[in-house]
C-alpha positions, -999 to +999 in steps of 0.1 A: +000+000+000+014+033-009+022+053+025+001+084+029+019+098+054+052+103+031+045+106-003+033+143-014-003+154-026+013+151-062+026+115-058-006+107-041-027+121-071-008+100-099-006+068-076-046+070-080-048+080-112-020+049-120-038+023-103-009+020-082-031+023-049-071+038-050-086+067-032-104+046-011-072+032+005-059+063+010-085+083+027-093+048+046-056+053+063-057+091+067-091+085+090-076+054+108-040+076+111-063+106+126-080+086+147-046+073+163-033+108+166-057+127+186-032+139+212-022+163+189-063+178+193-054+188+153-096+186+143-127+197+152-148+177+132-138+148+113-157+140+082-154+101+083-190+090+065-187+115+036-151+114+029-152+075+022-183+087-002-160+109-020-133+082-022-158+057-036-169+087-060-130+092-072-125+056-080-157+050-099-144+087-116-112+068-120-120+036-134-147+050-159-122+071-178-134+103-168-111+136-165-094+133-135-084+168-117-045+172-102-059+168-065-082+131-078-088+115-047-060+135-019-070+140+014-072+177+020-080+196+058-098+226+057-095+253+091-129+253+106-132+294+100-135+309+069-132+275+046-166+260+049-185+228+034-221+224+033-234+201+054-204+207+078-201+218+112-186+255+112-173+268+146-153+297+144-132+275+174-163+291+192-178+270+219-211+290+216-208+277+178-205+242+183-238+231+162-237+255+140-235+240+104-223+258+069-254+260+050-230+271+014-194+258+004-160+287+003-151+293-029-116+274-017-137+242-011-155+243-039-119+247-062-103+219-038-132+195-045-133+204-088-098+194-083-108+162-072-092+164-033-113+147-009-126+167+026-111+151+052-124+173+085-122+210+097-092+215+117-088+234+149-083+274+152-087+293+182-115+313+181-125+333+151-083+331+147-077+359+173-038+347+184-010+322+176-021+294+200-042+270+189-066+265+219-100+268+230-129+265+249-141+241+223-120+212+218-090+226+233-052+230+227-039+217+194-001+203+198+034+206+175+038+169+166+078+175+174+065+180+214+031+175+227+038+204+254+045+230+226+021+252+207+014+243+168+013+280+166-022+297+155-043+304+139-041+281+118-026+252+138-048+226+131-040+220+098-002+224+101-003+195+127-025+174+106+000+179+078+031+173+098+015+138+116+005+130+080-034+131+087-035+152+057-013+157+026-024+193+023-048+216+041-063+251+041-049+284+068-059+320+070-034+341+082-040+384+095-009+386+115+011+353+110-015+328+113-002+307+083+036+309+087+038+310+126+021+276+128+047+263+099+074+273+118+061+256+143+054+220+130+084+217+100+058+219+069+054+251+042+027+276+048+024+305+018+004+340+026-002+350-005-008+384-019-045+400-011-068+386-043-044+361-055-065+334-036-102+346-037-128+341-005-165+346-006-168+358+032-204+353+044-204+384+065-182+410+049-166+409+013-144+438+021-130+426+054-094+418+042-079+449+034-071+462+066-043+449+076-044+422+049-058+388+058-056+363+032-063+325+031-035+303+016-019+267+015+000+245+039+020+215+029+051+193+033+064+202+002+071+234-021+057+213-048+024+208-030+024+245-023+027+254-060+005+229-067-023+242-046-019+274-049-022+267-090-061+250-078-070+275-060-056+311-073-074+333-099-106+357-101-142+350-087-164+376-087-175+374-052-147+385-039-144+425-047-101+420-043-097+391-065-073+390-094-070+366-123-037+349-127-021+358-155+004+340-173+022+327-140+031+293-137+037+281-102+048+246-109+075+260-134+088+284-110+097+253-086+125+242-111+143+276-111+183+272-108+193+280-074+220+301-086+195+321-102+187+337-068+195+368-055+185+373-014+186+402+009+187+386+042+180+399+075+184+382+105+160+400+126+142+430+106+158+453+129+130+450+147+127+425+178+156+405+192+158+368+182+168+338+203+196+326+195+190+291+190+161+304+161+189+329+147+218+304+142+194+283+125+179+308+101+217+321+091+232+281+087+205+275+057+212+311+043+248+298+043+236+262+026+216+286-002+250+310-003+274+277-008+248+263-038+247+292-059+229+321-045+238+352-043+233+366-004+236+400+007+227+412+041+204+444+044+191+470+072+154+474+072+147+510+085+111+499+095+097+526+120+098+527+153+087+486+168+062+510+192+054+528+165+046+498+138+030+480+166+004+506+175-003+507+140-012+471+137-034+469+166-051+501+157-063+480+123-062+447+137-082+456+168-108+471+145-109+440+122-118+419+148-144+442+171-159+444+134-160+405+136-171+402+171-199+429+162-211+405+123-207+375+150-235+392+175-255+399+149-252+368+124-253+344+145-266+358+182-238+355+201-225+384+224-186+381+227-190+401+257-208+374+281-205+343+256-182+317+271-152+328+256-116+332+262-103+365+281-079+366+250-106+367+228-124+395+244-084+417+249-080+413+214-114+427+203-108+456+232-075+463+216-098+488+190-108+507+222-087+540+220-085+545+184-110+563+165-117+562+129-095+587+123-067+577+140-067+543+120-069+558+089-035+573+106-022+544+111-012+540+070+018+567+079+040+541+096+020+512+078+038+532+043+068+536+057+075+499+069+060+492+025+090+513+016+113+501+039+106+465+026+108+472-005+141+489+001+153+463+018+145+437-013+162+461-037+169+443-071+173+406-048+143+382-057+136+379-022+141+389+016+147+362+038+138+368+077+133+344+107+095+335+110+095+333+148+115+349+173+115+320+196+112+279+192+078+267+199+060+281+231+035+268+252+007+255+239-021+268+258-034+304+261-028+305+295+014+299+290+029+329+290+049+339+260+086+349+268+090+384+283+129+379+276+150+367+242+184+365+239+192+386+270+168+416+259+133+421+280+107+426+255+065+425+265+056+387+263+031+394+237+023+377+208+036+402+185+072+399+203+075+362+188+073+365+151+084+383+122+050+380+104+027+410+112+047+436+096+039+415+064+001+419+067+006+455+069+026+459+034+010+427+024+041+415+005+036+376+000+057+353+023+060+314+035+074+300+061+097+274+049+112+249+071+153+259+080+157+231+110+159+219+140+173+232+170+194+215+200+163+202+215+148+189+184+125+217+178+112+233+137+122+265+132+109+288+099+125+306+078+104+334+063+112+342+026+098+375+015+085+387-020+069+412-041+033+420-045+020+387-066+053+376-069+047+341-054+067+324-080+094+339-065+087+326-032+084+293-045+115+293-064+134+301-029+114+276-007+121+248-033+156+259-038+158+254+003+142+221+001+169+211-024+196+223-003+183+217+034+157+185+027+135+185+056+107+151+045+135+125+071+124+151+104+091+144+113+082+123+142+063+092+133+033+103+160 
């Protein structure tokens, strides 16, 4: 039997479509795999009864000679917030949602499943996917496979667990401050925020909710070829979604096959913004080096962002208002009051964190949002790319309650969550960016190295992460859970 839990979504898709092994098998040992795995806590709802209908449907599909779609019969995850499947519950990772049900499919479910990829579950978020811990009052705490203490990192830490245990070849991640490439970092797999439009979304709520600061939905996988290869399924216009943009002549899949001495990186180790530990730094730098030594060409930059007060006030002036917007839809969609639901106190902070700012003042807020645009852009000069750490810090605690560190690498900083990854200032210039995996540290632990690029220049983002993958394979680290 072919083993799910190490060949890619691409291998997986030909092995079906060659016979070699059937959908049904597959998605039979992704369910049982699950299953065995729940101390990772990686799902909220598991879709066993129509999953195996979908396999039966992609081998009938199969054997009667029909056009088969690059996904035919892969397992795919989907974050239980804004990916939805009719028929399906749909939490938010809100207790106070727990029977709610999608009545209509995302426009990213409904592109997975013409593909041919086969729903496996909704994977955990904490709620409406306020913070980089995956925990809640729902199903709680969701797990890095590489230590069952330590956070997969949020939002969208469901499905980069399920991907790194192998209980899905690829799955779905939002991501507004981080929420894709902090839980990458976190559990050894490649998470891609692409640029706003690139991958479309039909909110329910809100068609205009994305632009400020940029939230975007996007791929997570083992592999840069199962990035490229999902973000080829799912990018391009749909008219629902006011920011969308058609795709042009790019070919993801052909950028993967780029020379790596073709490259040109600006690398910084820490954005000149936050101190990193050390541990995370050394890491980061040691796979620069390995990209350097096969071909690359590697110069280090400053990044004259503003002032880290400065920035930071900026993003929780607009990401304070995004999600007191959200909690306000929430009330009145769907009846529940943030403010005495059942909630967690993080949930309620970061909806408060719009109390202080008037319109006005986060309209302001694009001064130093402009500046850190220019300074990035500065920063990548005529390079391809900019290469940053994606955390600050190895994997933290996994539940809200842990604190996050108040000190890294002998400098006190505020034990926020904004003081543990490089990510934020990203949805603020809304540059495209992955977190690709760079290694492990002493104690065994993923770190992420964030590679940078120009507005809807994803195909060079994926011509750096596969150029890393060539130079720094990373498929022989994960833990068999």
């Amino acid at each position: 039997m072919v083993s799910v839990t190490t060949l890619s979504a691409r291998e997986l898709a030909a092995a079906i479509r060659s016979g070699e092994t059937s959908a049904v098998t597959v998605v039979d040992a992704i369910l049982e795999r699950i299953e065995s795995a729940d101390d990772l806590n990686a799902f909220i709802t598991v879709t066993n009864e129509s999953a195996r209908e979908a396999a039966r449907e992609a081998d009938r599909a199969a054997a009667g000679g029909e056009t088969l779609g690059p996904l035919h019969g892969v397992p795919v995850a989907i974050k239980d917030l804004r990916d939805r499947k009719s028929g399906v519950r749909n939490t938010l990772g809100l207790a106070a949602l727990s029977d709610n049900v999608a009545e209509t499919d995302s426009v990213v479910v409904e592109r997975l499943e013409a593909a041919g990829a086969v729903i496996v579950g909704t994977t955990n978020t904490p709620a409406l996917g306020h913070t980089i811990k995956t925990d809640n009052r729902l199903v709680g705490a969701t797990a890095t496979p590489f230590d069952l203490e330590r956070s997969a990192g949020g939002s969208s830490g469901g499905s980069a667990a399920a991907v790194a245990a192998g209980l899905a070849s690829l799955a779905t991640g939002s991501d507004i401050g981080g929420s894709l490439r902090v839980p990458a970092s976190c559990c050894n797999v490649v998470g891609l925020k692409p640029t706003l439009g690139r991958v479309p979304s039909n909110s329910q709520l809100d068609a205009f909710d994305t632009h400020t600061p940029f939230m975007v939905g996007g791929p997570i996988a083992r592999t840069a070829d199962d990035i490229a290869l999902a973000l080829e399924v799912l990018a391009g216009v749909d008219h629902r979604d006011p920011y969308s943009v058609p795709t042009g002549d790019e070919d993801f899949l052909v950028a993967l096959d780029r020379p790596t001495d073709q490259l040109s990186i600006a690398y910084s180790p820490d954005l000149d913004l936050l101190p990193v530990d050390p541990a995370v730094r050394d890491t980061v730098a040691d796979a620069v080096d390995d990209l350097e030594a096969a071909g690359s060409t590697v110069r280090d930059v400053d990044v004259a962002l503003p002032d880290s007060d400065e920035l930071r006030e900026a993003y929780y002036a607009q990401v304070g208002s995004y999600f007191a917007a959200v909690a306000a839809r929430v009330e009145s969609h769907y009846g529940v009051d943030l403010e005495t639901a059942d909630v967690e106190p993080t949930v309620t902070s970061t909806v408060a964190l719009a109390q202080g700012f008037d319109g006005l003042e986060e309209r302001l807020a694009n001064g130093p949002r402009t500046d850190a645009y220019d300074a990035i852009e500065a920063a990548i000069g005529d390079a391809d790319v900019l290469v940053t750490p994606t955390l600050t810090v190895p994997p933290y605690g996994k539940h809200l309650r842990d604190r996050y560190p108040t000190e890294i690498d002998g400098e006190s900083v505020d034990g926020l969550p904004t003081d543990a990854m490089l990510t934020w200032v990203f949805n603020l210039t809304g540059h495209p960016a992955a977190s690709v995996p760079a290694g492990v540290t002493d104690d065994g632990l993923p770190v992420g190295l964030q590679v940078v690029g120009r507005r809807y220049a994803e195909a060079d983002v994926l011509a750096t992460t596969a150029a890393l993958e060539r130079v720094r394979p990373w498929a022989h680290r994960y833990p068999d859970c």
